[in-house]
Structure formats: C-alpha cells, structure tokens
N, C-alpha and C positions, 0 to 999 in steps of 0.2 A: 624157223617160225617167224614168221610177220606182227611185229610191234602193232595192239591195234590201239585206240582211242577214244575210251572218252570222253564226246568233247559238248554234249547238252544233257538236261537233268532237268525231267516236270513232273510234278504230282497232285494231286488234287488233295481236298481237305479227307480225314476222313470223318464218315459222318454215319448217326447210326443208320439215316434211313434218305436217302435221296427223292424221295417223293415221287413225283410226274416224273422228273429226268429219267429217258431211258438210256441205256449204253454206249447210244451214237450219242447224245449229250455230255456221258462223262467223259468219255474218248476226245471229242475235237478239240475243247481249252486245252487239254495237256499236250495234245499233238501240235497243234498251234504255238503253244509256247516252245515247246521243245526244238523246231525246226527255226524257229524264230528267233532264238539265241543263237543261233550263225547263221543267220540272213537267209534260211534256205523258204520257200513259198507256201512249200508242197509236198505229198510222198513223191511227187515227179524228181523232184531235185537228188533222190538218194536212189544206190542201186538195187536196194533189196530193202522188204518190209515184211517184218513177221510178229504176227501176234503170239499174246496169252491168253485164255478164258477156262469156262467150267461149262460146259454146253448145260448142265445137271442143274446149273443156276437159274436157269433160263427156261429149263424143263422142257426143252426141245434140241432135237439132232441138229448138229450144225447149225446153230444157234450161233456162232460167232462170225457167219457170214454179215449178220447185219452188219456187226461193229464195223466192215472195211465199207459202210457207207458213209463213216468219218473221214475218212481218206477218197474217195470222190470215185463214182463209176468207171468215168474217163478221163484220158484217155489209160487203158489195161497198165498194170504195174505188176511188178515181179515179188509176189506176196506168199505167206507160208502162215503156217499157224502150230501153233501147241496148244494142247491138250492138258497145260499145266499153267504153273505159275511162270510168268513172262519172263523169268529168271533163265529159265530155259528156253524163251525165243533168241536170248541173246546168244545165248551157247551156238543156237543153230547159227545165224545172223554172225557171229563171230570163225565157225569155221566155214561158212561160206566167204568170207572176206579170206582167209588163211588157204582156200583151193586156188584163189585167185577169182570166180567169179564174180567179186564185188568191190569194190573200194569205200562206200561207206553205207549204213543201213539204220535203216528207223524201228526200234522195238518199241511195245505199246501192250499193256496188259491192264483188262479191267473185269471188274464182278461186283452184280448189285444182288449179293444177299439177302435184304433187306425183305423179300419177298417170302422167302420160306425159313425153316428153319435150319441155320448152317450146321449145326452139328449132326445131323439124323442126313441132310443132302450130301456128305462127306461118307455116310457110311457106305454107299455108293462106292468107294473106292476098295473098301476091303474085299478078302477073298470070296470069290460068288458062290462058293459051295459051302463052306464052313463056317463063314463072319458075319457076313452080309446079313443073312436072313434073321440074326439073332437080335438085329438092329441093335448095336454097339455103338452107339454115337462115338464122335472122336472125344468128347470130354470124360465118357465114363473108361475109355482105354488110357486117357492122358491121366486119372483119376487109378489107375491099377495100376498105372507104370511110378506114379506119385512114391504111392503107399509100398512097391517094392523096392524103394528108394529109402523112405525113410525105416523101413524094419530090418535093411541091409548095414542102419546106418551109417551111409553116403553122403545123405543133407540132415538138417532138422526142418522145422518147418517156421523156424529162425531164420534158416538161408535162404529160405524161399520168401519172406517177409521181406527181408532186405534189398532182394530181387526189386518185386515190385514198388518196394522206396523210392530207390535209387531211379526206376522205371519212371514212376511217376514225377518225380521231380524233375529231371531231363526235360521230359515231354513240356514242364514248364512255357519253354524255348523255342518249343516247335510248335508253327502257328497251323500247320497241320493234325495235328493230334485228336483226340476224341478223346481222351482220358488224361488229365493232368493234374498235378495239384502235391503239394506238401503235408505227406503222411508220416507219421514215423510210426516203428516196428511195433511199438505197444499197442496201437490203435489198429493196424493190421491185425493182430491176429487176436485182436479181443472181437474181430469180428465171428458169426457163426461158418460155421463149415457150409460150404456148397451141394459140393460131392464131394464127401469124405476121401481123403484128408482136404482136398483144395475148395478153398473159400472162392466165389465171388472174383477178388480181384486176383487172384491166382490164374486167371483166364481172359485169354483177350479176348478184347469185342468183336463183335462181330461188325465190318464197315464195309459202306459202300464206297466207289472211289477207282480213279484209274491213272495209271504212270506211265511216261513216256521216257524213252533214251534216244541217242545219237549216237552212235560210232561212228568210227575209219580207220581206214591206214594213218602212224602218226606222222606220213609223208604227206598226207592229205591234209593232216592237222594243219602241220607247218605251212604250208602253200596257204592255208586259208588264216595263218594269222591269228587262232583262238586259242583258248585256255584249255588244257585236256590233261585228263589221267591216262597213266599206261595201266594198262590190264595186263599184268605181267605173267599171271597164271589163271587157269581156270580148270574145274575139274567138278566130275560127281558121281557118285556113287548110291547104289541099292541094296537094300536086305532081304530077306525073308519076308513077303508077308507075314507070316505064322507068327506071331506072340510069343509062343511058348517056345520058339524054335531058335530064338536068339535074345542076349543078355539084353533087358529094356534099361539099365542101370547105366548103360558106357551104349559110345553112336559109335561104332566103328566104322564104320561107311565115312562119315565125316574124318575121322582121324586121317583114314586112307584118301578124301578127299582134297586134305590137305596139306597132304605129305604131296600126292601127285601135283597141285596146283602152286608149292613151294614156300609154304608159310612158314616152314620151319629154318627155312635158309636167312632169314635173319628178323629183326626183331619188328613187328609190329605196335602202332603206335594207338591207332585203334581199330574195332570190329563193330561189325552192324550183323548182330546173331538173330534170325527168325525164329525166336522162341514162342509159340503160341502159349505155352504156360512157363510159371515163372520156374519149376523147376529144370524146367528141359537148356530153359538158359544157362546153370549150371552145370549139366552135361555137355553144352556144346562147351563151355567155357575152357573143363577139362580137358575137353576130348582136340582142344585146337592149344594147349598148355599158354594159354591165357593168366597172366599175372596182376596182381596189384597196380601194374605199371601201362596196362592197358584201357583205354577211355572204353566204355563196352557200353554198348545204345546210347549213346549223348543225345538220340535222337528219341530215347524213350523206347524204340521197336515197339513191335508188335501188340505187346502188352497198353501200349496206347492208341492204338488204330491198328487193325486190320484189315486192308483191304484183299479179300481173297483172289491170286491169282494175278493179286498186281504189287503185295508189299515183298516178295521176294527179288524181283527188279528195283524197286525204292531201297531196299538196304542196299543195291552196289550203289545208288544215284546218289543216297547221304552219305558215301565212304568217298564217292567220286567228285561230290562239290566241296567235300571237306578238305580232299586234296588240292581241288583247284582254287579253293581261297588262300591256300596256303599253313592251314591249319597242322594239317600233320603231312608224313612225306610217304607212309607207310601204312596199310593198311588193307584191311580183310574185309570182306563180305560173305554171308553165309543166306542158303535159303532151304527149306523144308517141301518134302509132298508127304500127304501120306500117314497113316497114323503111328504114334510115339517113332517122331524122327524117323524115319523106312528110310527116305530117300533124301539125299542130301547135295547140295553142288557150294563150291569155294570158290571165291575170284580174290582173286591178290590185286591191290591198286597201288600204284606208287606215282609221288610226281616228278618230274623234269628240273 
C-alpha cells in the first residue's frame, strides 16, 4: 500500500443561511485556498478531482455539475463525484492514487441547506418502500434511537448534556463555528425537550458551507517540501437500512471500521467524531474504545456547524492540521451517512 498525504486543509465558516451565495460561490474561496497552501494555481495542477454533494439539496438531478464551474470549464480535468459526504470523495481520490492512476488529487464537498428543510430532504435517503413515505425526519429517528438509549440505560441525559458542554466550549476556538459558547450541564438541561427526550441543543444545525482537501503520494509530499499527515488507514462500513433490524444502541459498522482502518493498533491522541446529535457521540466514542485520555472535537464537530456533505471531510482536515501543527502525532477521523449512524468510514492520521 502507498503512503498517501495530507498536505492542504480549507473550510468555510458555517453559517445558518448563505444568502445570494450559490455553490459555485461556496466552492471557489476554499478551493483557492486549498490549492494555494502548496503553490498549486488550479484543478489543472492535480491529477484527479472528485466532489461531494446531495443533488436532493438542490432539488435537481445532477445538481452538482454546477459546482465543477468552480473549477473552471477548460481546459477538461479528470473529475468524479459522490453522492455523499466528501469523506467519501477522498476514499475514492485516495484509492485511485493507491492503483497508481494519480499521484496527487483535489477533494471538495459542499451543501447549501439553507433552502429547504434538512431533516424531511434526508428522509430521501431511507428505505423507498417502507421509511420514506412515513416521512421520518432524521431528528424524529435520532430522537427513537435517543430514548432506546436511555431506557436501556446506556447514557443518561446527563451524558448527553455534557456532550454538548464540552461541544460548545471547544467550538469557543474555532473561528468557523456556528454554535459556541460557555454552558454548563445545569443550564442544559433545565432547558425544554425538543423531540423527546433531545432538546434543542442535542442537535446540530443545520449549515451552509463547503471544504476543500489535497492529497498525494508522500513521495510527492517530500519533493515539494510541505507539511503533511500520513493517512495510515482508512475504511467504512454499512448496515441495515431497517431500524428494527439492527441494535441502534452500539455502530458496529464503525467498530469494524475501525478495526479495518487500524485504530486499535495503538493509542490515539485525538478524534474528530461526526455526531449529529450529542448522544450518538457517545456511541461512536464507545464503539472506537475512546478514553478519558482522548482530546474528542476540540474542534467542537458537528454539534457546532454542520455543513451537510462537506463536514465529514472537515473532521479528517481538523485531525489533519492538528497534526501538521504539531499538536498531536496520532489520530482518527470519523464520518456518518444516513440515518442513526447506518453508514460509517475511519481514517487514521499520523505525523512524520
């Protein structure tokens, strides 16, 4: 397997609502900056480019042909696309570097929700015979996977407070954010219930907002002289559709995620967990044997900005410039599709 890298890191603010900006606007600043932390001009300068989007965002098929107007008509580029969160353009982007087709590639994933409503646009994704039509938002399933959480008692709704604390404070720091600020647990949960049991801040926002990456070979790193992470592992996994049909209390997808992608082969220092609500961060927590000892969203995640579609590539990018500051040496990234945790992918990052 081929060492890959790495070696740029851009993300937009998140914001509840982007106004006029449409996608090619959110898209070009991060692309620009991204390419622009190693001198590069252009998509021309890289050998492969593959997006992230939600066509359903957009409310039209192939909806994310616009966004490669950020990336310039001509002259033609060697471009791909996903169907998901840009977490998974890297994936692709990563084993097209690893067949030998590529030596370095530009990933880019954005979504202006802003427009409709994200939880009922998500329902879109459930089973089209059985789910779907019942229109199940993903908050009233995150809200039933909640409460068989706390009646199995798993969490209390103490641990889920604490979540968000700790969330919100983080995000302090991060001049990105959309949700910040100094809570303590009293004051959480003397707030009312949302969707029973989860209140309000038990659920991230909704944000508009788009993220850029860089990789390579890190033979290419070296030649060119930059700061970069090794991506030492990567992996992901699926469930069941069906609710009923698999434990919503433990991700086992994720656990097997990250047994494939090697997290358990020594200790990590910190993780950037995609928890849309704050108790599923405690499952991922588990479910990845996350201790006391691990830094877990310093960046605040999700729970403070969610940019649909592009914050599951932002958590490797914050685990990836955390290494390249020199902050820690080890470290995980985690991302979600799908409702209560379905589908899951791990990237291991380590530095040099």
């Amino acid at each position: 397997m081929k060492d890959i890298a790495v070696i740029a890191f851009s993300q937009s603010d998140s914001v509840a609502d982007a106004g006029a900006n449409n996608e090619v606007e959110l898209i070009m600043p991060v692309v620009s900056d991204a390419l622009g932390q190693v001198g590069f001009k252009s998509a021309q300068d890289v050998d492969f480019t593959c997006s992230g989007s939600c066509d359903y965002l957009q409310g039209a098929a192939f909806a994310f042909v616009s966004g490669v107007d950020a990336l310039g008509a001509v002259p033609p580029i060697k471009e791909s696309h996903v169907e998901m969160d840009a977490a998974w353009a890297l994936y692709e982007s990563w084993l097209k570097i690893q067949m030998g087709q590529a030596e370095s590639a530009l990933i880019y994933g954005f979504g202006k929700s802003s427009p409709g409503e994200l939880p009922h646009v998500l329902t879109l994704q459930m089973d089209p015979y059985y789910v779907a039509p019942l229109w199940a938002d993903t908050i009233g399933m995150a809200a039933l996977q909640a409460r068989t959480m706390l009646d199995a008692g798993a969490i209390t709704e103490e641990d889920m407070a604490n979540v968000v604390s700790r969330s919100r404070r983080n995000a302090l720091s991060n001049p990105h954010a959309q949700l910040s600020g100094d809570y303590d647990v009293e004051t959480l949960l003397a707030e009312d219930t949302y969707l029973s049991p989860l209140r309000r801040h038990d659920c991230c926002p909704s944000s508009d907002g788009a993220s850029a990456m860089v990789i390579c070979t890190v033979e290419r790193a070296r030649e060119m002289g930059v700061k970069y992470a090794v991506i030492r592992g990567i992996d992901h996994r699926i469930e069941t559709h069906h609710l009923g049909a698999r434990d919503l209390t433990v991700s086992s997808s994720t656990r097997t995620a990250g047994e494939r992608a090697g997290v358990f082969e020594a200790p990590v220092e910190v993780a950037e967990l995609y928890a849309p609500f704050s108790h599923q961060e405690l499952i991922l927590s588990r479910s990845l044997d996350l201790d006391g000892d691990v830094d877990i969203n310093p960046s605040g995640g999700v729970l403070a900005g969610n940019m649909m579609m592009a914050s599951g590539l932002s958590r490797i990018g914050e685990v990836a410039q955390r290494i390249m500051a020199g902050d820690y040496q080890r470290g995980l990234a985690h991302a979600t599709s799908g409702a209560c945790l379905q589908h899951n992918l791990v990237t291991v990052l380590e530095g040099v």
